[in-house]
C-alpha positions as CSV (number, residue, x, y, z in Angstrom):
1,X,-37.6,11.5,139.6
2,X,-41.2,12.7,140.4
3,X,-42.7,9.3,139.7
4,X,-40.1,7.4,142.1
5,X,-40.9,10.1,145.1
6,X,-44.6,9.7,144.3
7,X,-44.4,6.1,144.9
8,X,-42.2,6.7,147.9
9,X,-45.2,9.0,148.8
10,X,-48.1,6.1,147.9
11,X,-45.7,3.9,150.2
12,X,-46.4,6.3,153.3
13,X,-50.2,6.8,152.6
14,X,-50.6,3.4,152.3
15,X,-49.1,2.5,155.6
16,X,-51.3,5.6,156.9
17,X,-54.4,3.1,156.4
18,X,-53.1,1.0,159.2
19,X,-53.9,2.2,163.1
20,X,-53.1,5.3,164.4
21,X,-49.6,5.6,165.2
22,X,-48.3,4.0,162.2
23,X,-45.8,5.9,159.3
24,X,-44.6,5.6,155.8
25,X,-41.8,4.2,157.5
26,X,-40.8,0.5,156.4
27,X,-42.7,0.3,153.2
28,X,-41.8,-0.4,149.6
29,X,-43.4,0.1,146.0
30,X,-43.6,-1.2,142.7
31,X,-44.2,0.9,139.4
32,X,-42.9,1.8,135.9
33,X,-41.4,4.8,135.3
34,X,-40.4,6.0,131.6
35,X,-41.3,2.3,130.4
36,X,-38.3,1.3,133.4
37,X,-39.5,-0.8,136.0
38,X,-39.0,1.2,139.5
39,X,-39.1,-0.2,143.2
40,X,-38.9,2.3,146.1
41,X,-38.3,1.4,149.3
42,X,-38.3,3.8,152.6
43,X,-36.7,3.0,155.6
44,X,-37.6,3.2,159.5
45,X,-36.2,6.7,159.3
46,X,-37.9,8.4,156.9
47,X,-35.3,7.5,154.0
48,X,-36.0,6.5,150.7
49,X,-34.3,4.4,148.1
50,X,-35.4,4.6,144.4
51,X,-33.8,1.5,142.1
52,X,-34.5,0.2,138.5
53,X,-32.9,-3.0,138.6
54,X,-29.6,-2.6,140.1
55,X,-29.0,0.9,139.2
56,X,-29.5,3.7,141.9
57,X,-31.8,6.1,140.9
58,X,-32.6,8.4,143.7
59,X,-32.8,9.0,147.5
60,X,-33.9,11.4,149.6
61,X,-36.6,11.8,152.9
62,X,-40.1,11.6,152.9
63,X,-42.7,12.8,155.5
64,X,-46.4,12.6,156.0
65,X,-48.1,16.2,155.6
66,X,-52.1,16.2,155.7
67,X,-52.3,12.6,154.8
68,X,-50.0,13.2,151.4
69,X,-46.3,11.5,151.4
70,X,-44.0,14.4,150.4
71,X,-40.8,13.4,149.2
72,X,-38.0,15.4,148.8
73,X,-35.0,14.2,146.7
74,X,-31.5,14.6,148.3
75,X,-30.0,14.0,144.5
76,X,-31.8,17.1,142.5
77,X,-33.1,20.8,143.3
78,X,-36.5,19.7,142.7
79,X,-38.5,20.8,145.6
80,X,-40.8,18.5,147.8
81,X,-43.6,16.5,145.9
82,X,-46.6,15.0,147.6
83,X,-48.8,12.4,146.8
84,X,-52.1,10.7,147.4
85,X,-52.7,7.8,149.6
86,X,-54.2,5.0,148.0
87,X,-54.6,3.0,151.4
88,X,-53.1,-0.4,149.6
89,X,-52.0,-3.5,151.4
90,X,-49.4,-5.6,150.5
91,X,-49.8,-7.0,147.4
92,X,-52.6,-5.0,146.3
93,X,-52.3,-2.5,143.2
94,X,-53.8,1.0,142.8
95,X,-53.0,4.6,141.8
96,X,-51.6,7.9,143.7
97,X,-52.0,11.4,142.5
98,X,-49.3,14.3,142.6
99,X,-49.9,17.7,143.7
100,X,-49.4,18.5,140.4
101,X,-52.4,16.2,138.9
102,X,-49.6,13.7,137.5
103,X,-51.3,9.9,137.9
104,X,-49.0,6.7,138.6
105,X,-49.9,2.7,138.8
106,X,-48.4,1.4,141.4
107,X,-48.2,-1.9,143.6
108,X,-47.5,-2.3,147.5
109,X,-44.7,-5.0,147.6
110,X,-43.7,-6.8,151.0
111,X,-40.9,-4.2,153.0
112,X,-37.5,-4.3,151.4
113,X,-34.4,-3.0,153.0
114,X,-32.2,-1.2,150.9
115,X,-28.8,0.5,151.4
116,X,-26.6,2.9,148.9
């Protein structure tokens, strides 16, 4: 759950690196989570969707706090995570780091629109 928010969170950095004004919103993500290939998408709102496949995984909001994307799941009682922008474009590959020092691979994939 962790790993799909902190992707979620790499998704909003990453769209920080365009000009001022921009969000997290309207981005999506690519990364493996428990050896489980994970795409994340979040939506012009603020909402993100977390799939494997065609299996729902998690969902929740995200927001932008000191240049970190914080997700918060709407699905557990984890409390909000935040990660570390890694100011990717789409189609470029890098890494984002949890508040908690956790690392995780991920790739910026074109915007897609998901629903629940």
């Amino acid at each position: 759950m962790q790993r799909f928010i902190l992707v979620a969170a790499i998704s909003g950095l990453a769209a920080c690196s365009k000009p001022a004004g921009s969000t997290i919103n309207e981005t999506s993500w690519e990364y493996i989570e428990d050896g489980k290939p994970m795409q994340e998408s979040i939506d012009a709102k603020g909402n993100y969707i977390k799939t494997s496949g065609a299996e729902h995984i998690d969902h929740g909001t995200v927001v932008m706090k000191d240049g970190k994307a914080c997700f918060t799941s709407a699905m557990t009682k984890q409390e909000e995570i935040c990660w570390t922008d890694p100011k990717l474009d789409v189609g470029a590959s890098g890494e984002t780091v949890s508040d908690t020092g956790e690392k995780l691979a991920i790739k910026r994939i074109p915007y897609v629109a998901k629903t629940m």
